[in-house]
N, C-alpha and C positions, 0 to 999 in steps of 0.2 A: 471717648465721646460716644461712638455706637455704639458700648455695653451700657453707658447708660440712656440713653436713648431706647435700645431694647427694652431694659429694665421700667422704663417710664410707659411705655406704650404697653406691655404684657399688665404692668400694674392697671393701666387701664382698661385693657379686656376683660381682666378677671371684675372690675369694679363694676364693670356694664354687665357682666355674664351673673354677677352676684346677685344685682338689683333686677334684672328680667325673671332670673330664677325663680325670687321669692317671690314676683307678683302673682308668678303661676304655681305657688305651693299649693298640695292638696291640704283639704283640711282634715288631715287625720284625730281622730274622735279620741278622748282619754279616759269621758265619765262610760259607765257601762251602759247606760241605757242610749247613749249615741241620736242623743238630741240635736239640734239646729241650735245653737247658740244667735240672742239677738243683738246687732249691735254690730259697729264697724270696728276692727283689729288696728291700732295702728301701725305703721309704716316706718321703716327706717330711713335718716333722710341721708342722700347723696354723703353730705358730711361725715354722717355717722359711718357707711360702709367704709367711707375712705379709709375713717379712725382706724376700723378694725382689722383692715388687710396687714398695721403692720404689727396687732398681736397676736395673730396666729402664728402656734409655733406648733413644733413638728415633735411630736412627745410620743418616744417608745413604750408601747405597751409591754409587760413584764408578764403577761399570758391571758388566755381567753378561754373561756368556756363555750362550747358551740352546742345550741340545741336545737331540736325541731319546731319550737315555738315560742312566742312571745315572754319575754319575765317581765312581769309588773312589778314584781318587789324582789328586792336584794336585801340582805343583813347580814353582818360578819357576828358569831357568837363570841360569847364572854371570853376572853382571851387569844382568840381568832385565830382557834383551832378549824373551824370551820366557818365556807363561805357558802352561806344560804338563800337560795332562791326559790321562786314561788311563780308559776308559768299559766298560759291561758288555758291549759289544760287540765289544772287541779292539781300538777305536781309540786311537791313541797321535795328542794334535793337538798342531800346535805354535801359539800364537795372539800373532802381533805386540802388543808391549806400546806401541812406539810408534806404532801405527795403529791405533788404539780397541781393540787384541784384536779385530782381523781376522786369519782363519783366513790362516795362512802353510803348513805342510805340517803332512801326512798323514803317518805312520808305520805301515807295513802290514807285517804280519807273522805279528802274535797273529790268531788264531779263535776267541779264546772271550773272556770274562770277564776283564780287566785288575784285581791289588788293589795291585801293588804297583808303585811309580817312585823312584828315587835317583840323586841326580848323585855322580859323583865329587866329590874333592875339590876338584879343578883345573880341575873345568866341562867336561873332554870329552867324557866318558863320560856316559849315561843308559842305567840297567837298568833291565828293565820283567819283568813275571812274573805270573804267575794260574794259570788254570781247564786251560788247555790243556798245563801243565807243561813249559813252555819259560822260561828266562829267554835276555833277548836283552839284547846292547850294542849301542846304537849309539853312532856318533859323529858329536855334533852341530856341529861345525865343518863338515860336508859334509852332512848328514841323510843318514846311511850307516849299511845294519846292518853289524857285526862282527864279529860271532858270536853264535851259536845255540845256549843248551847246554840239553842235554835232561837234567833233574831227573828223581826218582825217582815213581814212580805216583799219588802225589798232588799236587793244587794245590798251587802253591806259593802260596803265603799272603806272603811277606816277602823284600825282599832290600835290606840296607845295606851300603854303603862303611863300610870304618874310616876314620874322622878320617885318618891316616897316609895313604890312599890307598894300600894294600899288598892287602888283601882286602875280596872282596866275600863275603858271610855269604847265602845262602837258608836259607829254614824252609820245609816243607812238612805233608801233612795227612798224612801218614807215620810224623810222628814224628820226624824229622830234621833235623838241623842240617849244613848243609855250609858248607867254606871253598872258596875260587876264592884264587888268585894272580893279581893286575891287574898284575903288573910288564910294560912293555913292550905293552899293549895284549893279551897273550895268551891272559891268565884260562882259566890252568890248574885242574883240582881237584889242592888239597893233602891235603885232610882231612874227614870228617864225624865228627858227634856223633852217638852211636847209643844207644838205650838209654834216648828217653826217651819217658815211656810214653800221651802225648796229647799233640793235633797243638798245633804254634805258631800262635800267632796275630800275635804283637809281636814286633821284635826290636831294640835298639840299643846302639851301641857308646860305653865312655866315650867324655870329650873325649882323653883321650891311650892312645888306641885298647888299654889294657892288661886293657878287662873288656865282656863282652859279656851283655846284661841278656836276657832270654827269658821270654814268659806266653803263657796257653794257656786250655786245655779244662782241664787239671788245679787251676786256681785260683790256682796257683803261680808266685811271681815268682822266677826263678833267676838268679844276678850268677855269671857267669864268671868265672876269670880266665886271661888267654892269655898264657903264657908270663912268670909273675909268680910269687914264688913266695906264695904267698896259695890259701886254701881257696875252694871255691865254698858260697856261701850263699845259700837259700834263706827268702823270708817267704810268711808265711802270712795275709796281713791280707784277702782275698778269697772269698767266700762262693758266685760263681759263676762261668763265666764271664772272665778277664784279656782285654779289648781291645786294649788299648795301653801299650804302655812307654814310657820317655822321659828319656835324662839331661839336667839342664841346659847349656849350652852351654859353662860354666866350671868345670861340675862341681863344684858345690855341692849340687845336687838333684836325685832321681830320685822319678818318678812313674809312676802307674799309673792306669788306669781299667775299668772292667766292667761287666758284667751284673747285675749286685746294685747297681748304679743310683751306685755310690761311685768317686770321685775318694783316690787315695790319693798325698801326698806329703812324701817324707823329708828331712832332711838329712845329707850324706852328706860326706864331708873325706877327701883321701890324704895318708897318714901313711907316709913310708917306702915311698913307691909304691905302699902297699897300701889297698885303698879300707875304708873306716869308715863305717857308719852306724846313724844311730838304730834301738833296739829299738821304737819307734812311730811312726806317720808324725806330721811336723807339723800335717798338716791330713789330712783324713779327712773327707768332703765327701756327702753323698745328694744325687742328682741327682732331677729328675723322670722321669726315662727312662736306659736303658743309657748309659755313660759311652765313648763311640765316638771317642774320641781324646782324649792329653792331649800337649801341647807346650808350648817355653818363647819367648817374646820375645827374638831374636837376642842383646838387650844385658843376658840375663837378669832384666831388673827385673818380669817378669811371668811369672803361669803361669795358660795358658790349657786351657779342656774343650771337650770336644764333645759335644754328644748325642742322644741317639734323637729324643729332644721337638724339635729343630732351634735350639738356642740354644748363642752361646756364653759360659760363664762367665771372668770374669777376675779376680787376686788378683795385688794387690799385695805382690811378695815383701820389698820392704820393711818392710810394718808387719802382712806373714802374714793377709791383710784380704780377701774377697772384696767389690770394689768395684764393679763394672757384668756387669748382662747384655743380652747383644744377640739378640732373636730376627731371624737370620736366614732359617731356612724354616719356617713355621707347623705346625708338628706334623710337621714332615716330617724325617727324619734326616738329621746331618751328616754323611759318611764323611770328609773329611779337611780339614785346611787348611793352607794354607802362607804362610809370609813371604818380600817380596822379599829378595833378598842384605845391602841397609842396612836393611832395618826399616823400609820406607817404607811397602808395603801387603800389606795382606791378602785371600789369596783362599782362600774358601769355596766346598769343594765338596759336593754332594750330590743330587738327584732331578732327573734336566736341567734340571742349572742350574750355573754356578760364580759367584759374589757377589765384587765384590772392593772391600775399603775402604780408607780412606787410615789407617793404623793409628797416623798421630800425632796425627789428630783426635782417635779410638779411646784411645787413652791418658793424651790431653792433659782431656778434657771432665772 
């Protein structure tokens, strides 16, 4: 009877010590330009922290990489020989996955602030992009740069491959969206989008490269479509703030995250090539802190968050269930993570440090 008494009152400390915690979070910043966001974040309610005290679970990391500075973007290359990251200092590293994640090469190029890294599709290519308005290819079969393209006066913020491996997409603090041509290694400009009226933040492309999803400063989540004939649509379910966009990888589902502290995700079907989806998200999710990346489990059976507080949330898209959360950096914010090529691990990036875990424990417990 006292042990559980204990255990009833400690539950309760931690519930009270959760809830004061977050009302005094700082607001740590994610776009580069380190704006005031307007609009009120919502609030997790009493209930809610309850819920979560009893998914936290206590999940071995299977090794870390330590650095002297921030990584905003992680990616495992094509066969996940190497795990690569990209820091606020311009370094782009490559770290041997068969030698504990011992540093293998340097990629020297960038001067400033690294947000954004993408493989092609085929694994040769890696684009990198930030602070210093350059995006660059290399090509990692030789750790060779291949070009140098100089973007318009803002950060670039984003740069994805299409599924196809035909284009690569930048977003900048500009306001624009541009297309590059990869045929043949020569990533031309084809085209920008112009005209829209607050900088990108997120950007990704369906699985069958025919719509391109875009969020921002304006709140707004925008679904393209590229050369389909089909209308662009726009949702509205965001109150500050869009982080992150995300389709899933069989395209069933697309998501969102933000500064209003919510996880948003829809169900989505193409119909006639044309994409469909729900007028409300499935799940609609308050976080403790900004929702700083959302992503899917390779073999889509899961959809995973990120966020300011340093945890990640995970839901079972089978039964629509958020089932375990894992604190990976103690109040410290996540900026990205990524999965090997099978789905075998996980690495978490964010405040010198990258975490990486074995994701079929991770799924399996």
């Amino acid at each position: 009877m006292q042990t559980n008494k204990f255990r009833k009152n400690i539950s309760f400390f931690i519930l009270i010590t959760i809830s004061i915690t977050y009302l005094f979070l700082p607001s740590d910043t994610f776009a580069e330009e380190e704006s005031k966001v307007i609009g009120v974040a919502q609030k997790q309610s009493f209930e809610t922290v309850a819920n979560e005290l009893s998914l936290i679970k206590d999940i071995s990391a299977l090794g870390s990489i330590e650095l002297e500075s921030t990584v905003f973007a992680v990616v495992f290359s094509q066969g996940g020989k190497f795990l690569i990251t990209a820091d606020e200092r311009g370094g782009i590293r490559l770290w041997d996955t068969k030698k504990n994640y011992a540093l293998d090469t340097v990629l020297e190029g960038h001067t400033k602030k690294i947000f954004s890294l993408d493989l092609s599709k085929d694994g040769k290519y890696l684009a990198s992009a930030g602070k210093d308005q350059l995006i660059k290819i290399w090509d990692l079969s030789n750790k060779q740069l291949v070009k140098t393209i100089r973007d318009y006066k803002g950060s670039i913020t984003a740069v994805v491959f299409s599924p196809d491996n035909t284009i690569l997409a930048s977003s900048n603090l500009e306001n624009v969206i541009e297309f590059w041509a990869t045929k043949e290694g020569e990533f031309y400009h084809v085209t920008d989008l112009t005209g829209i009226e607050e900088s990108i933040y997120s950007m990704a492309f369906s699985p069958n490269s025919a719509y391109l999803v875009s969020a921002g400063k304006d709140k707004e989540i925008t679904i393209r479509p590229l050369g389909v004939d089909d209308k662009k649509k726009v949702l509205h379910n965001h109150t500050h703030v869009v982080l992150s966009v995300s389709f899933s990888p069989r395209g069933r589902f697309l998501a969102s995250g933000g500064a209003d502290n919510v996880a948003n995700l829809w169900k989505i079907k193409f119909a006639k090539k044309r994409l469909q989806i729900a007028p409300q998200p499935a799940i609609s999710y308050v976080h403790r802190g900004w929702v700083t990346k959302v992503k899917f489990s390779p073999d889509e059976k899961f959809f995973i968050t990120a966020s300011q507080s340093g945890d990640l949330r995970i839901w079972d898209l089978a039964k629509m269930k958020l089932i375990k959360i894992i604190n990976v950096f103690s109040e410290k914010p996540i900026f990205d993570f990524s999965f090997s090529p099978q789905g075998r691990y996980l690495a978490v990036a964010g405040k010198g440090a990258v975490i990486i875990y074995d994701w079929q424990q991770i799924s399996s417990n």
